[in-house]
C-alpha positions as CSV (number, residue, x, y, z in Angstrom):
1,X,14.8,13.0,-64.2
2,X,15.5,16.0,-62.5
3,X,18.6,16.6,-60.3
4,X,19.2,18.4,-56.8
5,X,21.2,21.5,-57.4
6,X,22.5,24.8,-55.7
7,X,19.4,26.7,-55.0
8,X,17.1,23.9,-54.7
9,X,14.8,23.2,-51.2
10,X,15.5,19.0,-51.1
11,X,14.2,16.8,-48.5
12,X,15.9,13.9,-47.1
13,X,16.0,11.1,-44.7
14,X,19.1,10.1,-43.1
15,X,20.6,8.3,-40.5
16,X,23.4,9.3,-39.0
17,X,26.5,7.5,-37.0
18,X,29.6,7.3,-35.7
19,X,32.8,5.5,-36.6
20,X,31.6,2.9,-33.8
21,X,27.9,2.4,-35.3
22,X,26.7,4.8,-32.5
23,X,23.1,6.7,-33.6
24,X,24.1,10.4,-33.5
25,X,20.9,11.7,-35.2
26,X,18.0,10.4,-37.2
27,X,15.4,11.8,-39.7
28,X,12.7,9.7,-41.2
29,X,9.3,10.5,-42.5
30,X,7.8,11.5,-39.5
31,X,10.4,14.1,-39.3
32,X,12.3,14.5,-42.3
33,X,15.4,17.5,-43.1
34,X,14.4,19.9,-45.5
35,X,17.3,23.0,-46.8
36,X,17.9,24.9,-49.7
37,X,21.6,23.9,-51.2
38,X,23.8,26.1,-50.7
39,X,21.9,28.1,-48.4
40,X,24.4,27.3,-45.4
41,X,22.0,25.1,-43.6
42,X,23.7,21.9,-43.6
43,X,27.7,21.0,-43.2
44,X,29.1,22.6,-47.1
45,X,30.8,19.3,-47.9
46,X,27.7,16.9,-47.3
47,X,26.0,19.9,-49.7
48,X,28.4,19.1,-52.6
49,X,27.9,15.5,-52.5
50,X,23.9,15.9,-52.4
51,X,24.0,18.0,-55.7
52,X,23.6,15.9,-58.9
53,X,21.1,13.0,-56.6
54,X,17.9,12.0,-58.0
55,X,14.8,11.2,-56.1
56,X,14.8,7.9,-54.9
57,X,18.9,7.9,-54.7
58,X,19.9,6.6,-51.7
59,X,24.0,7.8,-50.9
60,X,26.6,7.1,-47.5
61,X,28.1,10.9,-46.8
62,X,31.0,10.7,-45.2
63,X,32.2,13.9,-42.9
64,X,35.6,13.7,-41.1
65,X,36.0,15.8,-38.2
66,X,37.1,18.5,-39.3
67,X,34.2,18.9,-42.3
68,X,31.6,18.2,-39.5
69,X,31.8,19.8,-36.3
70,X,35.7,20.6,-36.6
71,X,38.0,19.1,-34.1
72,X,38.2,18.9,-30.3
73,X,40.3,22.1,-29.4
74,X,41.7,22.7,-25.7
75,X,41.3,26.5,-26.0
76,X,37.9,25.4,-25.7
77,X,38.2,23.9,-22.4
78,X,37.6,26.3,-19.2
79,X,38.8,25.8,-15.6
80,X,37.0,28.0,-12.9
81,X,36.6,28.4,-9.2
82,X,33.9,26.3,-8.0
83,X,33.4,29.1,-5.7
84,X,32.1,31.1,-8.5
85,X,28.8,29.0,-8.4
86,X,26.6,29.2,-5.5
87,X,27.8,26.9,-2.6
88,X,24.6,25.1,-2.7
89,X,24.0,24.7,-6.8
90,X,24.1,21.2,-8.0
91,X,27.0,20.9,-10.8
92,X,26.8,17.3,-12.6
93,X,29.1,16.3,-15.1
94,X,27.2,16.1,-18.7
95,X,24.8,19.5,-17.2
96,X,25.1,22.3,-20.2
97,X,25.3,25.8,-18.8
98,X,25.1,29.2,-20.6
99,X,28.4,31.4,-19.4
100,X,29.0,34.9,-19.9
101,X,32.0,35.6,-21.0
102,X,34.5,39.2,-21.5
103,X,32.6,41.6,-23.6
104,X,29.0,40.1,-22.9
105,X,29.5,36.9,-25.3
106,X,27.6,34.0,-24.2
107,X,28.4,30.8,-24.5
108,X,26.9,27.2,-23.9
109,X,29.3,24.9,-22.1
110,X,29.3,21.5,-20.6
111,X,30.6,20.3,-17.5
112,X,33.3,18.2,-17.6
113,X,34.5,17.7,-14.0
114,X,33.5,19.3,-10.8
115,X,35.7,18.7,-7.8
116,X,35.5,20.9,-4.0
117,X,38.3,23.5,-5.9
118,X,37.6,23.3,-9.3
119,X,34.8,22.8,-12.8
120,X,36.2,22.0,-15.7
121,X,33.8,23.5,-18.4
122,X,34.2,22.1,-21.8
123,X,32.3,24.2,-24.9
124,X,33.3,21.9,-27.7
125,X,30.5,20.6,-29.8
126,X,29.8,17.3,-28.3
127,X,30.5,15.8,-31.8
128,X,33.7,18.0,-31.9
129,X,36.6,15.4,-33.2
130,X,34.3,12.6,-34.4
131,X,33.8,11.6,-38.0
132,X,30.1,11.5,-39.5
133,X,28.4,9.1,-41.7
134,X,24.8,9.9,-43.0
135,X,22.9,6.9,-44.4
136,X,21.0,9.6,-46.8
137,X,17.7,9.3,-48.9
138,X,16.8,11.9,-51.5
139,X,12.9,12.2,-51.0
140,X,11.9,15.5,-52.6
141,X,13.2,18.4,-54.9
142,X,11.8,21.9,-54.8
């Protein structure tokens, strides 16, 4: 029976969650992943332990934080004027907004706190610092 290896498109179905059972992200037949190994599609780690499954092989990936989404860095937090927002724009905590930073780079970020001085925007991945576990179903080799 064949094998997934580097180069090969796979399919799978996975569910995936947190340390506290939390659903993070789901894929099932209605909507299942599909990647070529090695192609730098997917997190490298989960990559390696896909290679060598069979169709039908059903495996728990786990990522710690740092193989996922990496870990939850301060440089990445952001405090600005509140008066550089429009006095009558609505900021709510959780609200992503795109910010332009030096030398034209843009950059998503989330807001963390708002207060009458003050936003705190945070541009962390919001999975930034978690571990990952991916209930994972081989479906399909290409």
């Amino acid at each position: 029976m064949q094998r997934a290896q580097k180069g090969d498109r796979v399919t799978v179905h996975y569910i995936g969650t947190l340390d506290n059972g939390h659903i993070f992200d789901q894929r099932d037949g209605d909507e299942p992943l599909s990647f070529v190994i090695g192609a730098g599609e997917i997190f490298p780690d989960m990559e390696t332990d896909i290679i060598g499954m069979k169709v039908g092989e059903v495996k728990n990936i786990h990522l710690a934080a740092e193989q996922a989404y990496g870990l939850r860095l301060d440089e990445n937090l952001l405090k600005v004027s509140r008066k550089l927002f429009p006095a009558d724009r609505e900021l709510r905590i959780g609200c992503k907004l795109n910010i332009e930073l030096a030398g034209n780079e843009q950059r998503m970020m989330r807001i963390r706190h708002v207060d009458e001085q003050e936003v705190l925007l945070d541009g962390n991945h919001d999975l930034a610092g978690c571990d990952l576990t991916f209930a994972l179903e081989l479906m399909e080799i290409v």
